[in-house]
N, C-alpha and C positions, 0 to 999 in steps of 0.2 A: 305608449309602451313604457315599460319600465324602467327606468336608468337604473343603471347597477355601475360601478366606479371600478378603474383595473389594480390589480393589489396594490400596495401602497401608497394611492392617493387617499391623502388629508381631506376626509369631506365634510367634516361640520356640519354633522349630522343635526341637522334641528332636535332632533329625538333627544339627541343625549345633551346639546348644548344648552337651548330654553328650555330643556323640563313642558314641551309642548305636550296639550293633552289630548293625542291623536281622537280622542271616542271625540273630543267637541267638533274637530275639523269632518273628522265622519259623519255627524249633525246637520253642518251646516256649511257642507262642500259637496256638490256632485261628483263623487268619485269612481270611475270606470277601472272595473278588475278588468286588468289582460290578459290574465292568463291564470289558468289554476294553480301552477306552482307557486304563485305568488301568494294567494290566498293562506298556503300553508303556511308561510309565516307573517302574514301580515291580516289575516282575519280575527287573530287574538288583540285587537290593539284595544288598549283600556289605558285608564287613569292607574299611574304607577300608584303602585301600595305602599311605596313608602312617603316618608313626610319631607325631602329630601327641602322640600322648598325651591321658587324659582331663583331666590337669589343664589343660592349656588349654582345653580348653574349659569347664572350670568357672569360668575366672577369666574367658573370655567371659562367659561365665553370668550373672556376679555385675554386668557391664559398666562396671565403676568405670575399668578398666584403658582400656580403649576410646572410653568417654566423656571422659575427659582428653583424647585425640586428637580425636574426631570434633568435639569444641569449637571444637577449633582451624582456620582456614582456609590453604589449602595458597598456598604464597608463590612466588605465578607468577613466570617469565622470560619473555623475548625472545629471540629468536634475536642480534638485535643484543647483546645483554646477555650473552650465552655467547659473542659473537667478541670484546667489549669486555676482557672477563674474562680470555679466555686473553693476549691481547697485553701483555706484558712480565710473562709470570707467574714470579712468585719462589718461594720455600719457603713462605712463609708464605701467600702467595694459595693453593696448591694445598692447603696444612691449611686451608684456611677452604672451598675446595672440598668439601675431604670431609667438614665437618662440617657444612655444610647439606644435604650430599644425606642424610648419617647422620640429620638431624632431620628432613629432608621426608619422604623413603618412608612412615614408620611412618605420618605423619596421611594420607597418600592412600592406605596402602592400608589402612589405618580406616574412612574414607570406605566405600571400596568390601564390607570386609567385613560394616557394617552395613545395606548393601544386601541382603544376606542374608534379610534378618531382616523385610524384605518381602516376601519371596518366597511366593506361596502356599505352603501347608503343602505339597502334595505334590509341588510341584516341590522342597524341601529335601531331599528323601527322594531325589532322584534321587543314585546314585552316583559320575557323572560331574559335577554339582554340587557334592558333596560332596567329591570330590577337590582339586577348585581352592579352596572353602572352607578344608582344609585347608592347602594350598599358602599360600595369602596370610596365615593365621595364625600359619604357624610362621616367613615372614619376617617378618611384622611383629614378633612376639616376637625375632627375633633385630637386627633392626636398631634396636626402642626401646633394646636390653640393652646394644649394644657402645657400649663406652668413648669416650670424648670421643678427638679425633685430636689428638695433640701433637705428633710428630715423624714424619718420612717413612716411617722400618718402620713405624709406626702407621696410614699412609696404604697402605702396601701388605698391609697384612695385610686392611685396611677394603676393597680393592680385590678382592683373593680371595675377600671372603665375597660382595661386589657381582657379581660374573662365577659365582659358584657358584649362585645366588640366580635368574640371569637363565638360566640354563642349564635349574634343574629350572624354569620357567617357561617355557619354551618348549614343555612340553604342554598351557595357559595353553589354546590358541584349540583343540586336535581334543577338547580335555574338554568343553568351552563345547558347541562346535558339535553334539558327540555327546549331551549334556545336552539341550541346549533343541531338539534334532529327536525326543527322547523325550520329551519333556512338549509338544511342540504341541499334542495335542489338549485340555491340560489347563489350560491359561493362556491370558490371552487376548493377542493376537499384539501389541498396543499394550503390554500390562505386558513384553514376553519382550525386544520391541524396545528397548523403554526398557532394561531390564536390562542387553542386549548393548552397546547405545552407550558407556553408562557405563563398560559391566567394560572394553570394546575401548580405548576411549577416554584412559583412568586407566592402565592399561596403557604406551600409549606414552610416556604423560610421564615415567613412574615408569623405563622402558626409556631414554626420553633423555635422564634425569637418570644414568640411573647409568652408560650409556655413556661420555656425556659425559665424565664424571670420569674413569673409565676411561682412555680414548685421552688426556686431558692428562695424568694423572698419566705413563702409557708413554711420552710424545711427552718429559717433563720428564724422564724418567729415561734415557733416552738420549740426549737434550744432557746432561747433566750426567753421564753416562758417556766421551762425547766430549772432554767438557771436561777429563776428568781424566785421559782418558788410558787407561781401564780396557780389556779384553779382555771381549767378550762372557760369556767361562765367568768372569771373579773378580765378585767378591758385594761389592754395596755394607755389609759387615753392619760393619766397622770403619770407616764415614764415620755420624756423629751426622746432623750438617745439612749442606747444602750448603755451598759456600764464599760468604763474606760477598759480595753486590754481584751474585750468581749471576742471571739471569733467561734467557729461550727465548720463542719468540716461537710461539704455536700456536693454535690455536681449535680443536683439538678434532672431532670429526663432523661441523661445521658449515662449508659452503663461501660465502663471503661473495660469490663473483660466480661459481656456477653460470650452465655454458652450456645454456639449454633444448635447442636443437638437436641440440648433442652428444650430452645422455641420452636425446632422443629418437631418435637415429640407434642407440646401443646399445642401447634397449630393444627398438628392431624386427628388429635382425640377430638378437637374442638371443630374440624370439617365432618368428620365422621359420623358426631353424633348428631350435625345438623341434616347428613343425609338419612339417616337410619329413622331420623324422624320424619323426612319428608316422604320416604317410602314405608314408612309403618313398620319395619324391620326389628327385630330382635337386637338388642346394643350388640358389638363383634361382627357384627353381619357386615358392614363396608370394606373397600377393599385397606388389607393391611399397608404399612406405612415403614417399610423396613431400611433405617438408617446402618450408615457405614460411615465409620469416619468421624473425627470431632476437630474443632478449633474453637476459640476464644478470639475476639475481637473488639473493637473500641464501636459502639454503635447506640442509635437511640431505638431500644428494642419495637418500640409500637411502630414503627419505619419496616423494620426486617421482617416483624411478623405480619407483618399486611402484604407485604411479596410472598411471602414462604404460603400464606394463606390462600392468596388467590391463585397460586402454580398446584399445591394442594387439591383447591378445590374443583377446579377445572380439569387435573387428571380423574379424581375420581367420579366426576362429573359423566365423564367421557368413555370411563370402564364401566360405571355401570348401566349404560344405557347400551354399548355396545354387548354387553352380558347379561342382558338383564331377561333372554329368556331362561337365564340358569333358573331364577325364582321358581319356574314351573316345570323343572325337570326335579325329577323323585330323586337321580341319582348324585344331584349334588345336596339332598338331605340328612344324607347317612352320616355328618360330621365335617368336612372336608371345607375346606373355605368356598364362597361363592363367588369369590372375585378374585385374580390376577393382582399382586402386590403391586405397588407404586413403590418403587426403589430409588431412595435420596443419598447420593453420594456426598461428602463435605470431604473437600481440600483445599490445601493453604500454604501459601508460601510468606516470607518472609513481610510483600508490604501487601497481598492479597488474599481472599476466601472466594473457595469458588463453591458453589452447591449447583448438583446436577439432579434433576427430579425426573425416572424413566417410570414410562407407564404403557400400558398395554390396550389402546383406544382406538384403534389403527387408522392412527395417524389423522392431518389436517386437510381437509379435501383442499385441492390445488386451485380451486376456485376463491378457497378463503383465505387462505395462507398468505399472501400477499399484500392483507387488508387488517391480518388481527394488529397492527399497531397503530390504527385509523381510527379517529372520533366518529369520521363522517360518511365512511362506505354506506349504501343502502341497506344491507344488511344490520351494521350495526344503527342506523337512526333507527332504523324500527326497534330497534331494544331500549335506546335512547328514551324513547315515549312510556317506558315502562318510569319512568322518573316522576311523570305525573301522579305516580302511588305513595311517593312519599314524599312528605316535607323536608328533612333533614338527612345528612349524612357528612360525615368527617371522615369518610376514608381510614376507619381502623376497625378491627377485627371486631373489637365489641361490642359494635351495631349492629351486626350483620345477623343475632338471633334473633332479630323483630321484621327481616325479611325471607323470605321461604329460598333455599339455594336453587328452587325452581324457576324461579324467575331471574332472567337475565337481563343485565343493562349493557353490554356490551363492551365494557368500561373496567373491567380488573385487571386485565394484560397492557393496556395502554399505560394507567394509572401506577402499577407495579414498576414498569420500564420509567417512568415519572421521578418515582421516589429513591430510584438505583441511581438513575443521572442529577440527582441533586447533588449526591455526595461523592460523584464524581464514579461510577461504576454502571451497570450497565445490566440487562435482561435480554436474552436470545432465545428462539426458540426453534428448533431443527425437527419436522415429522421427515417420520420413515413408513410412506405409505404403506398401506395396511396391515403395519406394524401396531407403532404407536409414535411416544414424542417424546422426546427429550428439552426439557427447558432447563437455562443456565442460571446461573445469577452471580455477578461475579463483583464483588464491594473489595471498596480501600480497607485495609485489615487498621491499620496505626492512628486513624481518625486524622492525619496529616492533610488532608486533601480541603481546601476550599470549599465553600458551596458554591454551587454551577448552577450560578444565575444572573441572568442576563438583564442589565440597564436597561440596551437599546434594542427596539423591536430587530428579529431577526429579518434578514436581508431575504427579499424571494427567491 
């Protein structure tokens, strides 16, 4: 039979601790399937794709290396705290930049690797698990190892290995999603969800930490290109430090008075016109997008427009397939719109924003409603598999033109609700059968708020 381990037992997973290479043991081991659910996630077993090497994971193994980190707890910011930072940043504030995102990644994604290590035994075994295991091992060994940052080549060399890093990580969410749609049957969907949160979750900090640095350090080196006068093609490589008294004024990925309205006006032209295209429609033909309301807020826009985009896209998603025998009715050709508005409310108080997005889709069958913030429902694995289609994805709006909005992953409501509780705020969503739906989104307005994210694995 299968052994399978009760949530939070430590199992040591051979999978993930020797870097064992299940295809040779399926060579050259008699092994009896039990059962066919098994097979769905464990008939993929191959030689990991990446170069991870067996010594790391021996020195996982031994977990002295690991447990130095996972001790330690990861040393939150503020959004306020990354606008504060960058205004009058010097030489010296941007090496101090890079030397705490150089000491933070490693312990979060420690954190996340020893997550691992709960994992039932035969979700370890899965190869798309396994891949990302890899993946976060070989950066966390590479970002405990580089050298403290002293000087700005220092800082950009630290900046290369941070973008090379977030790069191969962007197959991070179709490995995930391809993984745990093969083991649904085999975990249970409270341990797979907790799992996802965390990994998703850890994720974007570790993504806004090293962005972050990123865009200051580029934003610092072209004032201080300006400043001196340089031509795009000559190389800072005979400037040591900047000039004495040097400073630039930035923040970085972070907009200190985002206009809701605005993102919400590009995130609906930009859903729109990816459904007009998927149904061959005349541009104007989607349903319209009728705002009310404004506020200004402290936020890092690519966060807020990937909420506003997937609530967006999901209403219109939902009206026009609910109306879509209007297409062939004559009497809505005579000019008239062919679809029911999706109506976006924005309000705000003092330390919050709230946007309410009503649609006319009637409503979320009561079958499913209980399930759209599940990785793991049956319903949503089967969308899961649809991951197999692509290599990459980063979870922001400006990928999403290289996949058809016809195709579903099951995964923008969950993810959306993801991205609202990092920053401490929150996504609801309330059907009024055979109405429609009303979804909330409700963020910290002042950027005062921590990130909400968790050291230690959460408790069952």
């Amino acid at each position: 039979m299968l052994r399978t381990f009760p949530p939070g037992t430590r199992t040591s997973c051979p999978a993930l601790l020797h870097g064992v290479n299940y295809l040779s043991l399926r060579h050259n081991t008699t092994v009896a399937s039990s059962s066919s659910s098994a097979s769905s996630c464990g008939s993929h077993l191959r030689s990991p794709q990446t170069q991870s090497g067996r010594s790391l994971q021996q020195k996982f193994y031994e977990n002295r290396i690991l447990d130095r980190y996972t001790s330690q707890e990861p040393k939150k910011v503020t959004l306020r705290q990354l606008v504060l930072f960058g205004r009058q940043l010097t030489e010296d504030k941007l090496i101090a930049s890079a030397n705490y995102v150089r000491s933070e990644l490693p312990v979060r994604l420690a954190h996340r690797i020893s997550d691992f290590q709960f994992l039932p035994y035969i979700a370890g075994t899965n190869p798309h698990l396994k891949m990302v295991y890899d993946l976060y091992w070989r950066a966390f060994d590479e970002f405990r190892k580089f050298p403290p940052v002293k000087t700005l080549d220092d800082n950009r060399r630290f900046c290369d290995n941070v973008k090379k890093n977030l790069l191969e990580h962007s197959q991070v969410i179709p490995q995930l999603g391809m993984g745990v749609s093969e083991c649904a049957d085999l975990v249970s969907p409270d341990e797979i969800d907790r799992f996802m949160n965390q990994m998703l979750i850890s994720r974007i900090s570790r993504r806004t930490l090293g962005e972050q640095h990123i865009v200051l350090s580029e934003q610092f080196d072209g004032d201080l290109r300006a400043h001196l006068g340089l031509r795009p093609s000559e190389s800072f490589a005979q400037l040591g430090a900047a000039p004495k008294g040097f400073a630039t004024q930035r923040i970085g990925i972070v907009r200190a008075d985002c206009n809701v309205a605005q993102i919400i006006h590009e995130c609906a032209q930009r859903a729109a016109g990816l459904y007009e295209e998927a149904y061959h429609l005349p541009p104007g033909s989607a349903p319209q997008v009728l705002v009310e309301g404004d506020a200004t807020f402290m936020c890092i826009p690519a966060h807020f427009s990937y909420i506003i985009h997937e609530l967006l896209r999901n209403s219109m998603s939902h009206v026009m397939r609910r109306f879509a025998g209007r297409l062939d009715d004559k009497d809505h050709h005579s000019g008239g719109p062919l679809f029911p508005p999706i109506r976006v409310t924005i309000c705000s108080s003092h330390n919050d924003i709230v946007v309410r997005v009503s649609d006319e889709s009637g409503g979320i069958s009561p079958d499913i409603l209980p399930y759209i913030w599940s990785f793991t429902h049956p319903l949503k694995a089967k969308r899961l598999h649809n991951f197999h289609a692509i290599h990459r994805m980063e979870a922001r709006i400006d990928e999403v033109d290289s996949v058809s909005p016809l195709v579903s992953f099951g995964f923008g409501l969950p993810m959306s609700r993801v991205y609202a509780k990092y920053w401490g705020g929150n996504v609801n969503v309330h059907s009024m059968p055979g109405y429609g739906v009303d979804a909330y989104v409700q963020l910290p307005r002042l950027g005062n708020v921590v990130e909400n994210i968790s050291a230690r694995r959460s408790p069952s």
